[in-house]
N, C-alpha and C positions, 0 to 999 in steps of 0.2 A: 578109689584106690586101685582096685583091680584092672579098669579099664589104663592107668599110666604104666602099671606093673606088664599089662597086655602089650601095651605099645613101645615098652621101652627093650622085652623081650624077642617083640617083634622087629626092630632095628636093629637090635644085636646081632640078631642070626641073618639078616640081612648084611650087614656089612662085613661079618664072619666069612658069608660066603662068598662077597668080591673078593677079600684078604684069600681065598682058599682060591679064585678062579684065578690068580694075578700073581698068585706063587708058581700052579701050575702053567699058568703062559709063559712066565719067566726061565721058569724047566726046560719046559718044551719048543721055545723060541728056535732052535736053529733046528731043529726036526719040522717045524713048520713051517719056516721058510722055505727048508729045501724042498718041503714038497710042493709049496705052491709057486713057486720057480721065481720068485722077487726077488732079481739080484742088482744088489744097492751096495754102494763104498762111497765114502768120504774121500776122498782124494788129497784135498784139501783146503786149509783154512784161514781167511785173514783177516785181520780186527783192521777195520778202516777207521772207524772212529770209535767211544768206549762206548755206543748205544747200537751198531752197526757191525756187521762181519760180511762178508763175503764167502760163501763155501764153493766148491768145486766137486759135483756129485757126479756119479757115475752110476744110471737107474737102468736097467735093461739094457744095457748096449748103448745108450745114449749118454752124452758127457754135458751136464747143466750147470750152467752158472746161479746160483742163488741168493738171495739178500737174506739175511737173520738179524731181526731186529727186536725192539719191543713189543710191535705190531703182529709179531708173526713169519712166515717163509714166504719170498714172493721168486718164483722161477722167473729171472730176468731173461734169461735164453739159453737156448740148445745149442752148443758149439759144437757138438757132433752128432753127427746121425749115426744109427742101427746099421752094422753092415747086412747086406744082403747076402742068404744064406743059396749057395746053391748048390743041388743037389747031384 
């Protein structure tokens, strides 16, 4: 008895604490980005078929064509490059 009551309180306060780290990620989202300088936009989005999209990202300076499917994101290609910064 004690040892399911251990384990069941043990789980609890575990997943407590994802719930408590993923609220504050959710807070703190765009104060983290901006400091770790990932800058990302959706540009934009097109349903090719109902299991298929096509997006149009925009990740660091570079502009990516992407497939979104069932499967997951697959970068099909960079249509732009990163301009060069000069000083």
């Amino acid at each position: 008895m004690t040892t399911s009551l251990t384990y069941l309180l043990s789980t609890g306060i575990f997943v407590g604490g994802l719930a408590v780290v993923a609220l504050v990620l959710l807070r703190y989202r765009d104060r983290l980005q901006a400091k770790f300088g990932v800058q990302s936009a959706v540009r934009s989005i097109v349903q090719v078929t109902p299991q298929a999209r096509l997006a149009l990202v925009e990740v660091e300076g570079m502009t990516v064509l992407c497939a979104l499917g069932r499967d997951g994101i697959t970068a099909m290609e960079i249509v732009t490059q990163p301009q060069e910064r000069t000083i």
